[in-house]
N, C-alpha and C positions, 0 to 999 in steps of 0.2 A: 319542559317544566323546570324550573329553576328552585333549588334549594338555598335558605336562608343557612349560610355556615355557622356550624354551632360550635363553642371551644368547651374545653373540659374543664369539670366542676367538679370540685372535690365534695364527696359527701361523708368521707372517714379520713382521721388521719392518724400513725403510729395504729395501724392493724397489726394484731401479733400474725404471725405466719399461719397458725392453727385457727384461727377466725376470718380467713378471707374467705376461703368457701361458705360459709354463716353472712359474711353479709353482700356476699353474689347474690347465694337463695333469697336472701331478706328484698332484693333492688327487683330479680327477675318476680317473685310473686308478685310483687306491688305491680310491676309490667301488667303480668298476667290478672290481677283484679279489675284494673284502672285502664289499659290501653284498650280500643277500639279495633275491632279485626281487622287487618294489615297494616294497621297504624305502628310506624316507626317509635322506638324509644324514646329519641328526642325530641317528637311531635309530640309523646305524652307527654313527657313533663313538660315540654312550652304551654302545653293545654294545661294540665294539673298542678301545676308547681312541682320545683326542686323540693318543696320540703318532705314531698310524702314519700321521696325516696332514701331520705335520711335516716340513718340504723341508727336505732336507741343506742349509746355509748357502751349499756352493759354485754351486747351482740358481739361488741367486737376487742374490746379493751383486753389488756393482759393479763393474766393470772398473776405475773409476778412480783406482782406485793403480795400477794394471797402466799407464795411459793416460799420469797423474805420471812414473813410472818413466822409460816410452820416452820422452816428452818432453824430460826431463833427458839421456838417455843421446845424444837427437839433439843437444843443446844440444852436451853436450861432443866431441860428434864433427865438428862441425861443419868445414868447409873454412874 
């Protein structure tokens, strides 16, 4: 049996380091909802589309404009 090569797809990009396990979990449940039993990853998504494996931005995005923010906001309060 012969397999169709499949090349890699970005589905995040600029993951902070503290969010890649959040959107591993986020890609393998979607597996686990969606994939068919013994069905390859990449057979699901050629079956389901790319998009239903794509993590909402707020999953994985940075905290640090959040971190900027308080920073400043300690600056100006300061004693």
């Amino acid at each position: 049996m012969r397999y169709k090569t499949n090349t890699s797809k970005v589905i995040a990009e600029n993951v902070a380091r503290e969010k890649v396990f959040a959107v591993l979990e986020f890609v393998l449940e979607k597996y686990r909802q969606l994939g068919e039993p013994h069905e390859r990853l990449c057979k699901t998504i050629d079956r389901v589309g790319l998009e239903q494996f794509i993590p909402p931005e707020d999953l994985y995005a940075s905290d640090a404009a959040a971190a900027v923010d308080g920073d400043f906001a300690n600056f100006l309060f300061q004693d």
